[in-house]
C-alpha positions in Angstrom: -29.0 -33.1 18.9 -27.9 -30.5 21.4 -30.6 -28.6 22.8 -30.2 -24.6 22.3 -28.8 -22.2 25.4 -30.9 -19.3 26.3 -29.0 -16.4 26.4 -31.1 -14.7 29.5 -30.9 -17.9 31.3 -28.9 -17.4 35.0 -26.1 -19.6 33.6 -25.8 -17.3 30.4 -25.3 -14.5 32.8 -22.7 -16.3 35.0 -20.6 -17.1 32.1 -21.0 -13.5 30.9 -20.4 -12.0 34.1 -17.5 -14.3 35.6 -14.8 -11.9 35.9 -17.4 -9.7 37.9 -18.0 -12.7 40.5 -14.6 -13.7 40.9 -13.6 -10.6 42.1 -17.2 -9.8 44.1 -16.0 -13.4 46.0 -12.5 -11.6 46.6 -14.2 -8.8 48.4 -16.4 -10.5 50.2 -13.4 -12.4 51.5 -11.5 -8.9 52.3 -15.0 -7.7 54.3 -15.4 -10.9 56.4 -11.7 -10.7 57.1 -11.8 -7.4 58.3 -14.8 -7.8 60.2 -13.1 -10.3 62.7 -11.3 -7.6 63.6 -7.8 -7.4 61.3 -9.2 -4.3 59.0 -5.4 -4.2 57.9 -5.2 -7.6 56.4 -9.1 -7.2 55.1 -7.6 -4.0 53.4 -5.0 -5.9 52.1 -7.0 -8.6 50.8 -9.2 -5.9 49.0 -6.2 -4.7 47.0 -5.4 -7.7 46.1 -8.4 -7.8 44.7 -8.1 -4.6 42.8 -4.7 -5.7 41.0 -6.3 -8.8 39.7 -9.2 -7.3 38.3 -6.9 -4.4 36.7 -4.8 -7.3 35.5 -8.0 -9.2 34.4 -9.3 -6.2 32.2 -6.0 -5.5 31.0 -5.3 -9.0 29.3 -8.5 -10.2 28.8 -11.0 -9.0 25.5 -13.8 -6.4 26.2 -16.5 -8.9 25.8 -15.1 -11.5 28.2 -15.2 -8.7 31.0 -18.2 -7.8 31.4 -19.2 -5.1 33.7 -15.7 -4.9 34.9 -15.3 -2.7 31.4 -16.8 0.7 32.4 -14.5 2.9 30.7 -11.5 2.7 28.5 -8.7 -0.2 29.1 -6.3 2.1 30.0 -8.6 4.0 32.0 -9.5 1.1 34.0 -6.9 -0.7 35.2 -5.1 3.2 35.9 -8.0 3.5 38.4 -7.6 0.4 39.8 -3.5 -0.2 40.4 -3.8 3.7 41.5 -6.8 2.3 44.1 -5.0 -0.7 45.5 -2.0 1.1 46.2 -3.5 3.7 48.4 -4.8 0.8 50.0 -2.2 -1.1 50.4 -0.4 2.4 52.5 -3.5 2.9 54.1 -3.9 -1.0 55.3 0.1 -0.2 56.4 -0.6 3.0 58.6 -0.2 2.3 62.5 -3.7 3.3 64.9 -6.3 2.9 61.7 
């Protein structure tokens, strides 16, 4: 017999939060980059970030999300291409 899963246990929460700490790893990855000094190629890293968690909340369902679904789908991943792009010309501009 197969004993029951709490739902408020921590692993319940990592399940249902998932999306949210793959891309909280990404931009930890984009801050330690940048703070070695390359802020362009941390910058860089942090929109690539952004595009897979647009892309993430645009194929994935609502529920597998989690608090990556703050507003509508469209909304979202609007918000976020529109966000990595400006830094991705911002990471691009000479004397940052």
């Amino acid at each position: 017999m197969r004993p029951t899963r709490d739902p408020r246990s921590l692993g319940a929460a990592v399940r249902r939060q998932a999306a949210l700490l793959s891309v909280l790893v990404g931009v930890a990855l984009a801050v330690a980059v940048a703070l070695t000094g390359r802020a362009p190629a941390g910058g860089l890293i942090l929109a690539a970030v952004l595009v897979y968690a647009a892309v993430i909340r645009l194929v994935a369902p609502t529920a597998r999300v989690g608090a990556l679904a703050v507003r509508s789908r469209v909304l979202d991943v609007m918000v976020m291409v529109v966000l990595a792009a400006g830094l991705v010309v911002l990471s691009g501009t000479p004397n940052l």
